[in-house]
Structure formats: C-alpha cells, structure tokens
DOSE-122013 format. One record per residue (C-alpha): residue in one letter; x, y, z; chain; residue number from 0. Coordinates in Angstrom, 1 decimal. Layout:
(node 'A',(X,Y,Z),'A',NUM) ...
This chain:
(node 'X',(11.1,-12.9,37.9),'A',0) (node 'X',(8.6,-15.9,37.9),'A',1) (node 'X',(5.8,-13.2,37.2),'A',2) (node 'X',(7.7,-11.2,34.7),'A',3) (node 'X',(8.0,-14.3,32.3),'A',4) (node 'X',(4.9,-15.4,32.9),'A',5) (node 'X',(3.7,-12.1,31.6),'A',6) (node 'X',(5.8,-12.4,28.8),'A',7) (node 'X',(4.3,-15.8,28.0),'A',8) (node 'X',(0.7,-14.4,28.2),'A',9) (node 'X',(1.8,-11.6,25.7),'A',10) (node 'X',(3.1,-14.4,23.3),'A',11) (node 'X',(0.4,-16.5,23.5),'A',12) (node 'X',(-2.2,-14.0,22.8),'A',13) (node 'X',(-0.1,-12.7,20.1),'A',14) (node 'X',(-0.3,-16.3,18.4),'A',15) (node 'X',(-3.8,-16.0,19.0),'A',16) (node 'X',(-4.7,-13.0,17.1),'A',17) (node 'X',(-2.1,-13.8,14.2),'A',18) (node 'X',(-4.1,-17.5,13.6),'A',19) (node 'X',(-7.5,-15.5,14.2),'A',20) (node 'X',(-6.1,-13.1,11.4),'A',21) (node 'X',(-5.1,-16.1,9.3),'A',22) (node 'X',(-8.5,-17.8,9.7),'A',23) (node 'X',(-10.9,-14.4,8.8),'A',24) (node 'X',(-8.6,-13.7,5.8),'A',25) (node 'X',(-9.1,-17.7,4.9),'A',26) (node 'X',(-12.6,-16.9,5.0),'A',27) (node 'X',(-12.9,-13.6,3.5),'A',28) (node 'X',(-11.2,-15.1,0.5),'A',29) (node 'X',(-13.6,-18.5,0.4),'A',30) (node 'X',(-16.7,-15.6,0.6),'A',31) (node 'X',(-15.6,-14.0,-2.9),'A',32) (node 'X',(-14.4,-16.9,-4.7),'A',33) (node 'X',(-17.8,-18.5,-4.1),'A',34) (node 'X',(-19.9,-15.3,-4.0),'A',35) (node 'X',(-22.6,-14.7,-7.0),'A',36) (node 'X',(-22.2,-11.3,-8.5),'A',37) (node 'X',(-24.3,-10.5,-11.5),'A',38) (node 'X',(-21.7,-8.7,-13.5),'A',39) (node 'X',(-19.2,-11.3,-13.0),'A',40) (node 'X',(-20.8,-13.2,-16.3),'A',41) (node 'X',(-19.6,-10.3,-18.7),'A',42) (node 'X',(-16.5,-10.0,-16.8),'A',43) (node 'X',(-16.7,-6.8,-15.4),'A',44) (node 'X',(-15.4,-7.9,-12.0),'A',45) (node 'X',(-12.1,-9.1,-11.2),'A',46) (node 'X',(-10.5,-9.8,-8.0),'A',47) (node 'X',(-6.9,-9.4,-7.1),'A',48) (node 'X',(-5.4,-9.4,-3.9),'A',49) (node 'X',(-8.8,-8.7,-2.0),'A',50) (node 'X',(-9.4,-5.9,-4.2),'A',51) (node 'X',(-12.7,-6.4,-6.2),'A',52) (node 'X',(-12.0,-4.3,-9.5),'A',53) (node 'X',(-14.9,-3.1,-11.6),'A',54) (node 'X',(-13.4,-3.8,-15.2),'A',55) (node 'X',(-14.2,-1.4,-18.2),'A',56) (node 'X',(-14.0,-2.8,-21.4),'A',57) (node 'X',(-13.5,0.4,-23.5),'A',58) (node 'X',(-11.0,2.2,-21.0),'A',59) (node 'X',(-7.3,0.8,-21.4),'A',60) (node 'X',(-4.0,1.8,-19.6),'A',61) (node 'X',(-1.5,3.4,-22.0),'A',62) (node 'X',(1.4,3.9,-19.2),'A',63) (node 'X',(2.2,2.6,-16.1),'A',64) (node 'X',(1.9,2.1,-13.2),'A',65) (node 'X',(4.9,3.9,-12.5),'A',66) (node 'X',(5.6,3.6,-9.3),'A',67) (node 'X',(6.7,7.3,-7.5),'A',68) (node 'X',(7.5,9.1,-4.4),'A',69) (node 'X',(7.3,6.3,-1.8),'A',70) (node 'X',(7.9,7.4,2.2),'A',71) (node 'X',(6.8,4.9,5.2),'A',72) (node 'X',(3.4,5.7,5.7),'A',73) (node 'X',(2.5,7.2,1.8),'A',74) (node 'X',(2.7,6.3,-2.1),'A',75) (node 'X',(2.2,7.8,-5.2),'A',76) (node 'X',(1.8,6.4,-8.3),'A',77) (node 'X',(1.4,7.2,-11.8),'A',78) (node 'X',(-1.2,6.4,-14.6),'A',79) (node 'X',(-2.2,6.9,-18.2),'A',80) (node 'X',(-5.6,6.4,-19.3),'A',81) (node 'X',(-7.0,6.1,-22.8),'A',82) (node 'X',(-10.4,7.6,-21.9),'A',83) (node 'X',(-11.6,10.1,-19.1),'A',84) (node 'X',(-12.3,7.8,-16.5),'A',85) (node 'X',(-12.4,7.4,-12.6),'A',86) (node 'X',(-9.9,5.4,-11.5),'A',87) (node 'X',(-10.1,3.7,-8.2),'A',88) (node 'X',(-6.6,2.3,-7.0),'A',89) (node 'X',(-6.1,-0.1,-4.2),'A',90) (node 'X',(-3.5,-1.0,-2.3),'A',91) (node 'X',(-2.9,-4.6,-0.8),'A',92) (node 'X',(-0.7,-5.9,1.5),'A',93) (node 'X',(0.7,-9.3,1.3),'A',94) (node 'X',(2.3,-11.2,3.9),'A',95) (node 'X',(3.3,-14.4,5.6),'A',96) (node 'X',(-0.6,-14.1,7.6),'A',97) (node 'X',(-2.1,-13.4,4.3),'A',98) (node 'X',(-0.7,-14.2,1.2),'A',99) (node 'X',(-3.8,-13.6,-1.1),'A',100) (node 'X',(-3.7,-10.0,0.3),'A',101) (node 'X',(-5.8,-8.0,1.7),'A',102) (node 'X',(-7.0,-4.2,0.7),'A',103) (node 'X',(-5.8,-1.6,3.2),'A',104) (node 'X',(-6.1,1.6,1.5),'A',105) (node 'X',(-7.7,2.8,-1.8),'A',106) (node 'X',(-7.9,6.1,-3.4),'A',107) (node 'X',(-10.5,7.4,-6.4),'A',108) (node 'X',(-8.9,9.8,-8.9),'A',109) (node 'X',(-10.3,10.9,-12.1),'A',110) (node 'X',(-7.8,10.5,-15.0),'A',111) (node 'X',(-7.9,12.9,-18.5),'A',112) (node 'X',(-7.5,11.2,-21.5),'A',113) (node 'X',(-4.0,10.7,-22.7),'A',114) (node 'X',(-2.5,12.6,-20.1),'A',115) (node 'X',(-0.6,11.6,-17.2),'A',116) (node 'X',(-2.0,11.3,-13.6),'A',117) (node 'X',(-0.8,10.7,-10.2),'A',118) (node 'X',(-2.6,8.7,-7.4),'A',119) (node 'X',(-1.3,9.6,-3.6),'A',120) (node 'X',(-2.2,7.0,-1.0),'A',121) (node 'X',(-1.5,7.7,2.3),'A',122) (node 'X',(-2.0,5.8,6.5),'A',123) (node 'X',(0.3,2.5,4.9),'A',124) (node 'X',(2.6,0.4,7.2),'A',125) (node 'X',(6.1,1.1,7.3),'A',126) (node 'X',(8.4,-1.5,6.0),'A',127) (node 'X',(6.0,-3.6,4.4),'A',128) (node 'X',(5.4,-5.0,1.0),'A',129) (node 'X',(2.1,-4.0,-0.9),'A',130) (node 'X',(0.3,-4.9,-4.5),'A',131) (node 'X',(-1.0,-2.1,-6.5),'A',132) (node 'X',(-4.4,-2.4,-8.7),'A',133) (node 'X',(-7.1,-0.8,-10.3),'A',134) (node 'X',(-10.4,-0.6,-10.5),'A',135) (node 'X',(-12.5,1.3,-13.6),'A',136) (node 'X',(-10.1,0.0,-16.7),'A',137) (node 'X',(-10.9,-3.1,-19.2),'A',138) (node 'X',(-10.4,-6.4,-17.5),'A',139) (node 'X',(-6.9,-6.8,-19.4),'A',140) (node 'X',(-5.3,-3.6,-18.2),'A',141) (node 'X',(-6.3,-4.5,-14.8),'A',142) (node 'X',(-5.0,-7.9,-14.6),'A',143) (node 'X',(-1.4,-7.1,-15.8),'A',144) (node 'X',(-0.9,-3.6,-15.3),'A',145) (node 'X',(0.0,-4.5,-11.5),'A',146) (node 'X',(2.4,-2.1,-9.4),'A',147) (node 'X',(4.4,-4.0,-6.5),'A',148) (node 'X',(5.8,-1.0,-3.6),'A',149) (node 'X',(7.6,-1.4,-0.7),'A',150) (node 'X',(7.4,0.8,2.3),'A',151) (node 'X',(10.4,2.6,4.0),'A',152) (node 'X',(11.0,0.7,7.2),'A',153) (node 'X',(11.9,3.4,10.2),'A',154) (node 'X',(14.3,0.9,12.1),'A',155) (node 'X',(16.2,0.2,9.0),'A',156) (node 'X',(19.0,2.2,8.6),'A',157) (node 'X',(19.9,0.9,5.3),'A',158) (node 'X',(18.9,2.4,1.6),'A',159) (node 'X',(19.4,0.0,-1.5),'A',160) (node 'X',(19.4,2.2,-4.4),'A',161) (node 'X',(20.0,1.9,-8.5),'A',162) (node 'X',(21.0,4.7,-10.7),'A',163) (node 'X',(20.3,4.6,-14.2),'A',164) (node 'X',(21.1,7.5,-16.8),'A',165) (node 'X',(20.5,8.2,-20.8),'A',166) (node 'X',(18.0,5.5,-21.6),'A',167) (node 'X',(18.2,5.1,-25.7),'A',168) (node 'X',(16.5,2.0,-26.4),'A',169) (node 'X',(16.9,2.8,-30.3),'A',170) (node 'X',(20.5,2.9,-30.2),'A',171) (node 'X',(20.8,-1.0,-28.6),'A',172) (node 'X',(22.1,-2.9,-31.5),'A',173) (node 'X',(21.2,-6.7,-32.1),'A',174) (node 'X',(22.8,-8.9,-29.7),'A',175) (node 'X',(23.4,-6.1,-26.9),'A',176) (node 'X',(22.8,-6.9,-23.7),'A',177) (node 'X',(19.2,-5.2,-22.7),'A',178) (node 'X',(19.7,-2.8,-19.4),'A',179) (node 'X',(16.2,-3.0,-18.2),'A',180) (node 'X',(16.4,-6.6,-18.5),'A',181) (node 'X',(19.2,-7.0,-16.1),'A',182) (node 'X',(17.6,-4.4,-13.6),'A',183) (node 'X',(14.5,-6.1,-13.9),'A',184) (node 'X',(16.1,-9.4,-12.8),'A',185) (node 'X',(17.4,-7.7,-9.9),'A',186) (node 'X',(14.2,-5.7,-8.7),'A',187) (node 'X',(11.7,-8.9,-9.2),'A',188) (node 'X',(14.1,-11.7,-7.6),'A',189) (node 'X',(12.6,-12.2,-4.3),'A',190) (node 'X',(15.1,-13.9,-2.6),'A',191) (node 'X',(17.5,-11.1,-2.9),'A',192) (node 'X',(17.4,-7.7,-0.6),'A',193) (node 'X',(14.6,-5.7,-1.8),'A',194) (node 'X',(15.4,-2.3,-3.8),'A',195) (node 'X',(13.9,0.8,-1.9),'A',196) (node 'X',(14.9,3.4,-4.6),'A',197) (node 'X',(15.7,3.3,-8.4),'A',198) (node 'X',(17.6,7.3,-9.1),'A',199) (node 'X',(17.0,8.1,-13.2),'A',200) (node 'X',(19.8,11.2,-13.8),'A',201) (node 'X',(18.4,12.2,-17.1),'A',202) (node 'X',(17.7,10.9,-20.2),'A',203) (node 'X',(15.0,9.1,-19.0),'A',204) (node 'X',(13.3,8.8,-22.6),'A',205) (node 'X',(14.9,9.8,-26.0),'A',206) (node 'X',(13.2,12.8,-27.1),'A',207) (node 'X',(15.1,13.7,-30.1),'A',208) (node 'X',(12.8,12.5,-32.6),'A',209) (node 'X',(9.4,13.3,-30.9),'A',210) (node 'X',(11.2,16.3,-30.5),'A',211) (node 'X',(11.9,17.2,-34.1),'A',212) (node 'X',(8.8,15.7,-35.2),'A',213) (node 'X',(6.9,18.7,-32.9),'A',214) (node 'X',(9.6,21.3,-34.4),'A',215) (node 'X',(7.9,20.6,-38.3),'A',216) (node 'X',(4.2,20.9,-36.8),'A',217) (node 'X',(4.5,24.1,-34.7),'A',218) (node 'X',(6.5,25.6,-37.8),'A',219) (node 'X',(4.4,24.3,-40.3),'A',220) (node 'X',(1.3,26.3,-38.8),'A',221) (node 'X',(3.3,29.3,-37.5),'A',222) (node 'X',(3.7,30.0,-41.2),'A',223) (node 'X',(-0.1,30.0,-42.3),'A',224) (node 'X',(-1.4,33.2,-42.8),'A',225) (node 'X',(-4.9,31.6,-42.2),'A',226) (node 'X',(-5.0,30.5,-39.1),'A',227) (node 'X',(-8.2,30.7,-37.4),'A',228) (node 'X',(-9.2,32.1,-33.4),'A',229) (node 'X',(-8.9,29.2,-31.0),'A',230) (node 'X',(-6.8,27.0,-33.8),'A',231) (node 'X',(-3.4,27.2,-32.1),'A',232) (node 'X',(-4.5,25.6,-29.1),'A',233) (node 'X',(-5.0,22.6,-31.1),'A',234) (node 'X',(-2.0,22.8,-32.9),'A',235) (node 'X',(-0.1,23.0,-29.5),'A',236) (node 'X',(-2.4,19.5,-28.3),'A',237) (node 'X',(-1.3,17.8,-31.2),'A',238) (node 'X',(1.8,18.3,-30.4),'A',239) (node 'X',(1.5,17.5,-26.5),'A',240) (node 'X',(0.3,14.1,-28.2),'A',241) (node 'X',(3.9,13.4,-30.2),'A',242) (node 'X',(5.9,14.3,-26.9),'A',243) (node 'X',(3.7,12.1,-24.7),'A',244) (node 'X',(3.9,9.3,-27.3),'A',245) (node 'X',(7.5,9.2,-26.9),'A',246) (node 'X',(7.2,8.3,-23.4),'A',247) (node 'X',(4.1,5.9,-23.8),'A',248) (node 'X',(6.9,4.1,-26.3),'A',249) (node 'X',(9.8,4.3,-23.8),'A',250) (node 'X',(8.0,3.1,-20.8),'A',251) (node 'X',(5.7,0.0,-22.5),'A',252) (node 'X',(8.9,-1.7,-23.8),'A',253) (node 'X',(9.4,-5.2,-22.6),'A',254) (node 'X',(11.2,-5.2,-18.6),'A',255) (node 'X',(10.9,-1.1,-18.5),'A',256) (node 'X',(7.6,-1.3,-17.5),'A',257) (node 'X',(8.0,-4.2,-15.2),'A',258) (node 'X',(10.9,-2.2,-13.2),'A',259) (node 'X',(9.0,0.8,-13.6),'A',260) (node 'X',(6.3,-1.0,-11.7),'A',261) (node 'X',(8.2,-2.6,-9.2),'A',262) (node 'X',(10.1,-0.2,-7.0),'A',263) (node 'X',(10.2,3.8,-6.2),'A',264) (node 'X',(11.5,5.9,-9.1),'A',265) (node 'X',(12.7,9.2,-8.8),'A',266) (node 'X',(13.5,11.2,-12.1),'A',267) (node 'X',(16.1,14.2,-12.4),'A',268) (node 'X',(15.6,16.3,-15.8),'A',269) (node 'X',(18.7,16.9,-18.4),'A',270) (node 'X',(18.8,18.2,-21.7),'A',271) (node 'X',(17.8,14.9,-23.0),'A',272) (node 'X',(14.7,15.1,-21.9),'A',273) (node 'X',(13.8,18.1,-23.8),'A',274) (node 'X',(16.4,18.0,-26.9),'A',275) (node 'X',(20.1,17.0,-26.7),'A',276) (node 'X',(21.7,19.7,-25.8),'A',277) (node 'X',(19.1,22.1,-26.8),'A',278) (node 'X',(21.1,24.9,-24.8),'A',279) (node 'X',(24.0,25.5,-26.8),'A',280) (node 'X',(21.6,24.7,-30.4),'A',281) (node 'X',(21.4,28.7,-31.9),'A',282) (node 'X',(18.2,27.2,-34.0),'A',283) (node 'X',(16.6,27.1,-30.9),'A',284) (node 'X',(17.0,30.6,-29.7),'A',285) (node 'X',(14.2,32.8,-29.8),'A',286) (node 'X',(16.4,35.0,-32.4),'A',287) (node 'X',(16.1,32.5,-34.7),'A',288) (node 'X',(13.6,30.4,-34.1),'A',289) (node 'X',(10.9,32.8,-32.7),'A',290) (node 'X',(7.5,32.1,-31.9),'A',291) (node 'X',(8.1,28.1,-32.7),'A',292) (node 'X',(11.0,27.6,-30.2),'A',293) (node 'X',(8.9,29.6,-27.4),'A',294) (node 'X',(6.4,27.3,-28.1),'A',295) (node 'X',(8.2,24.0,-28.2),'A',296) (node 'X',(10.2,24.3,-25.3),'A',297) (node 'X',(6.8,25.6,-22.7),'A',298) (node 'X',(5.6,22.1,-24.1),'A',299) (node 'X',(8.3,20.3,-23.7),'A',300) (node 'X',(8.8,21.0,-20.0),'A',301) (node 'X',(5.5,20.5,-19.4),'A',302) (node 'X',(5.4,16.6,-20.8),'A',303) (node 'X',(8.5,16.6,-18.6),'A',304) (node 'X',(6.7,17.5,-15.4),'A',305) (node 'X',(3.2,15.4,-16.1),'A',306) (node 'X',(5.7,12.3,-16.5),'A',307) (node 'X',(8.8,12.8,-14.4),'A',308) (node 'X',(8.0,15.4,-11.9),'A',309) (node 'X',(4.8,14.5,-10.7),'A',310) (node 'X',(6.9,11.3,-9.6),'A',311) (node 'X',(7.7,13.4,-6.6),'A',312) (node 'X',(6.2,16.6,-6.5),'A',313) (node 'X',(2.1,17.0,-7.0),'A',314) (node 'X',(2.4,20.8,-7.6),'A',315) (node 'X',(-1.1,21.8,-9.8),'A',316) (node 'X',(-0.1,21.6,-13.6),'A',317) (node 'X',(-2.6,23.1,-15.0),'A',318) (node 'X',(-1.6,26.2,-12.1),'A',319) (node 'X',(2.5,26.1,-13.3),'A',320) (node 'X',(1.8,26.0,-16.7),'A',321) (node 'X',(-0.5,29.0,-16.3),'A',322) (node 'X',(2.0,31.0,-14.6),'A',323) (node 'X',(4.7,30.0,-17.3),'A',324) (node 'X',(1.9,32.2,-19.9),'A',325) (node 'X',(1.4,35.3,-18.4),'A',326) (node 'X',(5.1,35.5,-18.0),'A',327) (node 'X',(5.9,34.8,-21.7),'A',328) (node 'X',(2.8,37.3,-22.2),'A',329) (node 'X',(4.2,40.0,-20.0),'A',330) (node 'X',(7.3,39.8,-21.7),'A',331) (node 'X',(6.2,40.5,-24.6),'A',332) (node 'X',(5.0,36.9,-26.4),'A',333) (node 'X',(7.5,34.8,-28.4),'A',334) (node 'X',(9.8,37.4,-26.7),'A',335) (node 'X',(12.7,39.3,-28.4),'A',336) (node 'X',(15.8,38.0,-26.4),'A',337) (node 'X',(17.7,34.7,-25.5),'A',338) (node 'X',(16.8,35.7,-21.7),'A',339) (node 'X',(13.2,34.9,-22.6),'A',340) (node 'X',(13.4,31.7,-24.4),'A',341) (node 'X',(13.6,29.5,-20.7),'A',342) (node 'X',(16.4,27.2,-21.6),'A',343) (node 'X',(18.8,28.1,-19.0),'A',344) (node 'X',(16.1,26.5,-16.5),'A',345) (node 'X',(14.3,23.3,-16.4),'A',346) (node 'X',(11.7,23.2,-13.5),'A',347) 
C-alpha cells in the first residue's frame, strides 16, 4: 500500500514538474517575440496573436467571417472571404490555465478566390479544449479583429449545449426591438457560463428576397438581347453570383452576427428562404414561364447556398457539383421544357 502511494506521489510530482516547466518555456517563448527585432515589423506587416506570428497584407481584407463550421474533437473547419486571391495561412492556438497568451498548435495554408467563399480544415486538435483562430496573409486590421474562438468536443462529456435559430430578417427588426444576435451573443461570449458546443440555423439563414429579385432583372435583362456576344453570359451569370454573395457579406458583418458567427460551431440547414420565399409554389418561377432566366437563377442560387452554408459541413468540390448540375440541364435539353427540370423540388 505504502509503495502504491508512493508511486502515486512520484506521478504527481513529476506532473507538477512538467506543467511549471511548460509554464516557464511558454513565459519565455512569449518574452523571445515581444523583444525580438524583425525588419518588417516597422511597416507593420507582422503581428502576433496568441503565438501566431501573422504576416499582414495591407491590400488583402476579410469580407466574411470567420465563420466557424463543422467542429469534431480532434478537427475544425472554418470559413473565409477574401477581397483578393490570396494564400491564407490559418492558425490555431490553444489557450489555457498553463498558457494564457496561447500557443500555436496547428496551422493550415489555403489559397482563397476573390470574393468567394472558402473553407479551411484543421485537423490532430485536443479534445475538449478551447482554441483562438487567426490569420496570416490579410491587412493588419482584418487580422487583429477578425478572430474565431472554437471549442473542441470533449469524449468523456456526455453532454451537448446547443442553440437553434431560424428565419434571420435583420430588415424587418423595427426600432426599439430587441436584437436576436445580441442576446445570443451575450450568451456564447460570457465566460463564466457553460460553453455552447453547437449553434443549429433551420433556414433562413440570410434574407434573400431582394438579392434575389435584384439577380431576376439582370439575368432577364440580358436574356432578352439579341446581341449577346460568345463568352458574355458567363459574365452575366458572375455578376450575378456577386448580388447573391453580397447578401450574405451584409447578413453576416452586422454588429453581434459576426461575433456569434465566430464564436461557436454553426451548422446551417437550407429552406426556401435561402433561395426565394417560397419559390416552390411561385408559377413565375417555373421554367414554363420563366424559361431560360429561372433555370439560370435557381443553379446560382444553390450554388451561393452551398459555398456559404454547406461547405459549413460538407467540403464536397464546388467547382465538381456545379459541373455536374450543367451537363444535366444540358442533357435535358438546356433551359429545359418542363417543371420536372427546373430543380426546385430539391435543394442540395
């Protein structure tokens, strides 16, 4: 018996041991790059946060996020909207008791298009610990406040705090209205309360309706040229990509949306509001009636819907679905002839 505690004291001991080594090297560390000469530093082009040295970009902003996906025990992901084509490094840092400032454990590089959505998977985390997401490669601005807080699942814990949030219409809050996001941000960023693993969005994540319409006048505007020009309709259909993705660049950089956004896991379900309220039962936008333009509109609209809200959870190739989604409108015949062909029953 005398033995066994004994051992147990050793194990203790040494345990104490390590943690204060751990305390001292990350002590260190820090002193070593608050006191370190870097030559860039004097434009400020670097930028340290949380052990993380960030090369800063001064002509590359963040238009959205970082939103913070998928999150498991051991992996992340997390989404991002550039202004330019860039290479984005991320990092993530964990924080604890041993080492508040943090301390980088995993990083990943992804380059990020222009104006269009991307996803960053990190993977070999801790479970059930608290990290601080940055990024490297953006102007020093967008990297000092565009900062993503994630919590890993912990395996022994056998209990899931989630929030649940449905038909987000920001324009329809009237003066004096309680803000939603304000109360859920409250809740998410108060420390001393149970951490939330999981925020559920059941559709309506951003209101569409008037991006929506907006894209309806371009796409018919051109459809009814009679000089439209090889290689032109691909533009037509990016400049209207840009209105849909401009609604949710509006939705999700409202004040508290983006903190919550960036502060727990978010997993988004699709509804009709995400496309057009219900844009199913609308006869205008059946392919008797509205042809070539409705077609059009609703192939672009589901695909805004996966580069923001599916790629939360599922990193199936874009580019790969939409391609797919083409040669079957194209087999079919184009702008097709029936309502089996326009897609609405299905949002994928």
């Amino acid at each position: 018996m005398g033995a066994s505690e004994s051992d147990l004291s050793s194990v203790d001991t040494l345990r104490d041991q390590i943690s204060a080594l751990e305390t001292r090297l990350s002590g260190i560390s820090q002193q070593h790059q608050d006191f370190e000469v870097w030559p860039e530093a004097k434009d400020g082009r670097v930028l340290t946060i949380c052990g993380a040295r960030l090369q800063c970009r001064s002509d590359v902003s963040i238009l959205t996020g970082p939103v913070i996906g998928k999150v498991t025990s051991t992996t992340a992901l997390v989404l991002l909207e550039t202004s330019k084509t860039v290479d984005v490094t991320m990092y993530v840092s964990l924080v604890d008791l041993d080492v508040p400032n943090g301390r980088v454990i995993a990083s990943a590089k992804q380059r990020c298009e222009a104006r269009k959505p991307t996803t960053i998977s990190v993977s070999n985390l801790l479970p059930g610990e608290s990290y601080v997401v940055t990024f490297s490669g953006v102007s020093r601005e967008s990297a000092s406040t565009r900062i993503g807080q994630l919590r890993t699942f912990d395996l022994e814990d056998r209990s899931l705090r989630i929030l649940s949030v449905s038909c987000d219409s920001p324009d329809k809050v009237l003066s004096g209205e309680p803000n939603m996001w304000e109360t859920l941000s409250e809740r998410v960023l108060r420390k001393e309360l149970p951490p939330v693993d999981l925020m559920v969005h059941l559709g309506g994540q951003v209101s569409m309706k008037k991006a929506f319409e907006d894209s309806w006048v371009i796409l018919k505007r051109h459809s009814e040229r009679s000089d439209l020009v090889p290689g032109e309709w691909a533009s037509i259909e990016a400049e209207v990509l840009e209105r849909l993705r401009s609604a949710y660049r509006f939705s999700w950089n409202l004040p508290y949306t983006r903190e919550v956004l960036a502060s727990c896991s978010h997993i988004m379900v699709c509804s009709d509001r995400d496309v057009y309220p219900n844009f199913t039962l609308d006869m205008d936008l059946s392919t008797d009636i509205g042809g070539r333009v409705t077609t059009t509109l609703l192939r672009l609209a589901r695909r805004v819907y996966r580069e923001y809200q599916r790629a939360l959870w599922d990193r199936e190739d874009l580019e790969e679905l939409s391609g797919k989604e083409d040669e079957m409108v194209a087999k079919r015949g184009g702008a097709g002839q029936g309502r089996e062909e326009d897609g609405r029953d299905e949002i994928r």
